[in-house]
Each structure stands twice: as structure tokens, then as C-alpha cells.
C-alpha positions as CSV (number, residue, x, y, z in Angstrom):
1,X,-288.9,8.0,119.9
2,X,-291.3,5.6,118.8
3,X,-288.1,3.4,117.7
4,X,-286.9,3.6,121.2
5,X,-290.1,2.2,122.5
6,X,-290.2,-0.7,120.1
7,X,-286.8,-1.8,121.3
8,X,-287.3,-1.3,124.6
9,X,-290.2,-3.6,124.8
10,X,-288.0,-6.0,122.8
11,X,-285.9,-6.0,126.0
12,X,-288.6,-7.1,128.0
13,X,-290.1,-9.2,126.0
14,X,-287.0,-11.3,125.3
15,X,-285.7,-10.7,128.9
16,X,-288.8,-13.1,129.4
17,X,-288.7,-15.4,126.5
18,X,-285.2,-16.1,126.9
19,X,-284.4,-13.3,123.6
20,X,-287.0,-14.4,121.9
21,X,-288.2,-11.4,119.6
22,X,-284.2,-9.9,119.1
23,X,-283.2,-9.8,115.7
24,X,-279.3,-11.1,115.8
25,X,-277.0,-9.0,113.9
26,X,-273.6,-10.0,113.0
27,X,-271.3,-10.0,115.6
28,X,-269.2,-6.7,115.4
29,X,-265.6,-7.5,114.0
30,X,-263.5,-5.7,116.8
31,X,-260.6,-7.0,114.9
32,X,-260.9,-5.4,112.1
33,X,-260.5,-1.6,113.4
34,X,-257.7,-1.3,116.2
35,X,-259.1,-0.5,119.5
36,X,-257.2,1.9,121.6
37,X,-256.0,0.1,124.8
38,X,-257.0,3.2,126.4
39,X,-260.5,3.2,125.5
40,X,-261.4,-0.4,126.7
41,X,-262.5,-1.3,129.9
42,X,-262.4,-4.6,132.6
43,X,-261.7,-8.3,131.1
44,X,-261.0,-9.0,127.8
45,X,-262.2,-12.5,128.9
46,X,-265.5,-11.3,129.9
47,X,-268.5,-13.5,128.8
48,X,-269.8,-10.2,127.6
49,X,-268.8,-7.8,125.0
50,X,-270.2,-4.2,124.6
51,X,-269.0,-2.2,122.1
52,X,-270.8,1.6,122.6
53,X,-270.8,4.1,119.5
54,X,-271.1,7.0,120.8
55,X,-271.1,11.1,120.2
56,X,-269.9,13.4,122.9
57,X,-272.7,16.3,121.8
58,X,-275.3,13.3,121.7
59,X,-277.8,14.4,124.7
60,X,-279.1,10.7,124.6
61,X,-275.3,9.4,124.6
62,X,-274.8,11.6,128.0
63,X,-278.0,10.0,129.4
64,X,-276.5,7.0,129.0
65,X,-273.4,8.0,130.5
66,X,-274.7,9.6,133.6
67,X,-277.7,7.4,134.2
68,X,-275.7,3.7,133.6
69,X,-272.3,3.9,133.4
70,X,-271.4,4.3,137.3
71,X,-273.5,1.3,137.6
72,X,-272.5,-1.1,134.7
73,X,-269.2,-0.6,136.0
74,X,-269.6,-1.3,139.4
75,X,-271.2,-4.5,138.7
76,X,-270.4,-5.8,135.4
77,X,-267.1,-4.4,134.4
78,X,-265.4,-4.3,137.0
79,X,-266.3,-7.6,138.5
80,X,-265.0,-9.1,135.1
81,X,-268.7,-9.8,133.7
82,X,-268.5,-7.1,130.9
83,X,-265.6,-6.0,128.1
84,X,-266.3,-2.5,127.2
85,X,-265.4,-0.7,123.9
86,X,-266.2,2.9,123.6
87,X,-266.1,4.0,120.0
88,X,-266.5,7.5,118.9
89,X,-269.4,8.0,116.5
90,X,-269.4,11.8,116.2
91,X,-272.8,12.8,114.3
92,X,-272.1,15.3,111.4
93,X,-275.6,17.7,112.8
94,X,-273.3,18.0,115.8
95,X,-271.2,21.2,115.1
96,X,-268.5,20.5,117.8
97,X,-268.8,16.4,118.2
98,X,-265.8,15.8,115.5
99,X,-263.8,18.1,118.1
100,X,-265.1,16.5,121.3
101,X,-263.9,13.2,119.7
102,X,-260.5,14.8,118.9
103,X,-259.4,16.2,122.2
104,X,-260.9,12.8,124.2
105,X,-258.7,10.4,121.8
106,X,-256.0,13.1,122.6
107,X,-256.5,12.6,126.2
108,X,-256.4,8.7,125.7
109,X,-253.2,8.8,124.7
110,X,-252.2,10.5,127.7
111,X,-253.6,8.4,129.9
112,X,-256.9,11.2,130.7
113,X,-259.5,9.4,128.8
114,X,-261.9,8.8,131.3
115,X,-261.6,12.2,133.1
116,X,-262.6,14.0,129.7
117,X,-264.9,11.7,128.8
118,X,-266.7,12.8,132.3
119,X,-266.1,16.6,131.8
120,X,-267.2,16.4,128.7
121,X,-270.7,14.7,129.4
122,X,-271.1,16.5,132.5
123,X,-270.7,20.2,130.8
124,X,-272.3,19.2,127.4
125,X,-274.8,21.9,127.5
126,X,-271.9,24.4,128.6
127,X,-269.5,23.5,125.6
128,X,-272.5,22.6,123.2
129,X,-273.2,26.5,123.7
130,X,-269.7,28.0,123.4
131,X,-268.1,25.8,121.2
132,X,-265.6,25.9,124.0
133,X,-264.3,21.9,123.1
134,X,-260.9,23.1,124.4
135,X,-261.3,24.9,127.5
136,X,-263.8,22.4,128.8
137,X,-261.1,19.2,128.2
138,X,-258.3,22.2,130.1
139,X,-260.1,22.7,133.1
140,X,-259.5,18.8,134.0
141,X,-255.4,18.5,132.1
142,X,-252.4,19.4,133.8
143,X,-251.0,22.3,132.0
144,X,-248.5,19.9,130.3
145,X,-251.0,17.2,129.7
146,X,-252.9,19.8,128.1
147,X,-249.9,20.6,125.6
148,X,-249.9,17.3,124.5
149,X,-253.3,16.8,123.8
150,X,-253.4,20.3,121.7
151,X,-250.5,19.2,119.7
152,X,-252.3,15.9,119.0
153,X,-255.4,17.7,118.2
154,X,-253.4,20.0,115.8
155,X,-251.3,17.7,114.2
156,X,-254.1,15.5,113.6
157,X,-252.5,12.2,114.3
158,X,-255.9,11.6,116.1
159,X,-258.5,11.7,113.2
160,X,-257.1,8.1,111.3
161,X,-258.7,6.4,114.5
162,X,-261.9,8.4,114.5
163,X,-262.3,7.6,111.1
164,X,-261.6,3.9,111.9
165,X,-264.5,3.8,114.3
166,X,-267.1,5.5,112.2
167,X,-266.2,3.1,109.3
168,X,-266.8,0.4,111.6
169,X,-270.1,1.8,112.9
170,X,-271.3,2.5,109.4
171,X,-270.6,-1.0,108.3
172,X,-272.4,-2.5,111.2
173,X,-275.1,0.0,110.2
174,X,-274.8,2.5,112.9
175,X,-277.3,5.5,112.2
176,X,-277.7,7.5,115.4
177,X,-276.0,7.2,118.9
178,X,-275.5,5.8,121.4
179,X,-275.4,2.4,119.3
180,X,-274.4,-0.7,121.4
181,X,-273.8,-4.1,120.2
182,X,-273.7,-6.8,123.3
183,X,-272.2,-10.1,121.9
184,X,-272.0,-13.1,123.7
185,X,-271.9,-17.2,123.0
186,X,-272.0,-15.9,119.4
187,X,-274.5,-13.5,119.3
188,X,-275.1,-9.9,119.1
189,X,-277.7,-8.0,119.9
190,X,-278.2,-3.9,118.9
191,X,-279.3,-1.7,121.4
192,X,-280.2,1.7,120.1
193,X,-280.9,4.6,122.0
194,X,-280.3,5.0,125.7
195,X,-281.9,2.7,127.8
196,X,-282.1,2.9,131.6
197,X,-279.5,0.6,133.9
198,X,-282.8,-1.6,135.0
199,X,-283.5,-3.0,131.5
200,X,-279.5,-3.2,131.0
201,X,-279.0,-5.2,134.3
202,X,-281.8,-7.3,133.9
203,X,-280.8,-8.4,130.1
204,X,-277.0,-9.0,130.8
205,X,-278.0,-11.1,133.7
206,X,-280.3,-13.3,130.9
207,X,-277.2,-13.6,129.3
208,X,-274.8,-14.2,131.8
209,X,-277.6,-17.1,132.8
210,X,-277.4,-18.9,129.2
């Protein structure tokens, strides 16, 4: 907690020195680990990059996702401001994240990502109980989406890119989630920890201003 407080008054602090007080990390090499077209979001010519690690179980992950995302979307993303990247960062004191992660790169490749990325955040507490990965992800799938996203789950064709993104996060130094890395002009700032939309909106607009 007292980690997330630090950074957060690094926010405000650099949202009024211009980023002074960031410490710059290298940029995140996207290019190295494929990104699932599926799991990316508005321009790819956006000023701005965000690449979000993140762990479906993560309470702080679903904050993020029910307090910002509706937002950031509305008025960065989808206006061509922001390029986002979800990764999956599934934490290993999460007994059912690996799973979560499984069944939502599933759905990807059946077009469903972002409806069980929703269900999922929205009934963490439910499937975080139960264990219930699949049931949540069915209640959302057509019957035959569903089969599909079983077999992929089974067969594991979806773990390879799961393990791609963890290796990525690990080499960029990812230790909890949600991890961020906004990147633009060059540089790349880590936000750890899930801050509110305000402190988002007013730092990419800093950004979007240099």
C-alpha cells in the first residue's frame, strides 16, 4: 500500500513538473512476444501505448477494470489517443488465475474476448469462491462458442501465449498486477497498482501535450 502511495504522488507530482520525479524504464519490446490481434485495442498509430499486465483473480486488476476502463476507452482509445495491450500476468497465489487466463485467450480466438474479460471481472468474487472458471466464461458463450473455447482450453494450444506474456512481464520486471507501461516519444513510464481514471486522464493528457 505504501508503494501505491509513493507512485501515486509521483503522478502528481510529475503531472506538475512536466514528469519530473518518474523514473524511465525501458520501453517494453512489444515486438518481441506476439500480441494477439484480438487482445489489442483502438490505433496502432496512437501517440500512446499502454501495455496492461494483468490477473483476472487480481482484486486490484478488477478495480482497474471497473473503475477506468469504460472511461479510457471512451476518451482515449477510441478516439485514437491510446493503443492498448492487455497481457495476462496470472499470479501463481491465485489458485484459478492460470485458468481465468486460459478460457479468456480461448475466447479471443473466438472473437469473445472482451465479453469474458467483463464476466470475468464482474463475477470475480463468485468464481474466486467456486473455482467455477468454466461456468462463469459459459454463461456469456453460445453453446458452440463454448465448445471451442473448452477444446482450446483442453488441448492447451493456449498456454504458449500465456507463457509469452509472463516472460515478457518478468523481463520488464513485473512483480504484481495490474502493471502498466505507458510509452510515448520514447519513453515509458511504470504504473503499478490501480490508479483511479482522474490521475490516468490527467497524466495522458501531459503527454499527449508534449
Amino acid at each position: 500500500m505504501f508503494r501505491r502511495q509513493l507512485l501515486a504522488a509521483a503522478f502528481l507530482v510529475g503531472l506538475a513538473a512536466a514528469t519530473a520525479g518518474w523514473t524511465h524504464a525501458a520501453p517494453p519490446q512489444t515486438g518481441s512476444s506476439p500480441i494477439d490481434p484480438h487482445k489489442v485495442f483502438g490505433s496502432k498509430n496512437a501517440p500512446i501505448t499502454m501495455e496492461v499486465f494483468s490477473d483476472f483473480q487480481c482484486p486490484a486488476c478488477k478495480t482497474l477494470y471497473t473503475g477506468v476502463w469504460r472511461q479510457l476507452f471512451e476518451n482515449y482509445v477510441n478516439t485514437g489517443k491510446v493503443y492498448l495491450i492487455h497481457r495476462d500476468f496470472p499470479l501463481p497465489v491465485h489458485a484459478h488465475s492460470r485458468d481465468a487466463a486460459r478460457y479468456a485467450t480461448a475466447a479471443a480466438r473466438v472473437g469473445q474476448f472482451e465479453a469474458v474479460e467483463r464476466v470475468l471481472f464482474e463475477k470475480q468474487q463468485a468464481w474466486d469462491a467456486s473455482g467455477d472458471v468454466d461456468g462463469t466464461v459459459a454463461g456469456v458463450l453460445t453453446p458452440a462458442q463454448m465448445k471451442k473455447v473448452r477444446d482450446l482450453v483442453k488441448s492447451g494450444a493456449v498456454d504458449p501465449e500465456i507463457d509469452r506474456d509472463v516472460t515478457l512481464g518478468k523481463s520488464l520486471g513485473v512483480g504484481s498486477t495490474p502493471t502498466c507501461y505507458i510509452t510515448c516519444k520514447g519513453q515509458t513510464y511504470p504504473v503499478i497498482g490501480p490508479q483511479s481514471y482522474q490521475v490516468f486522464h490527467e497524466f495522458l493528457d501531459q503527454l499527449l501535450k508534449q
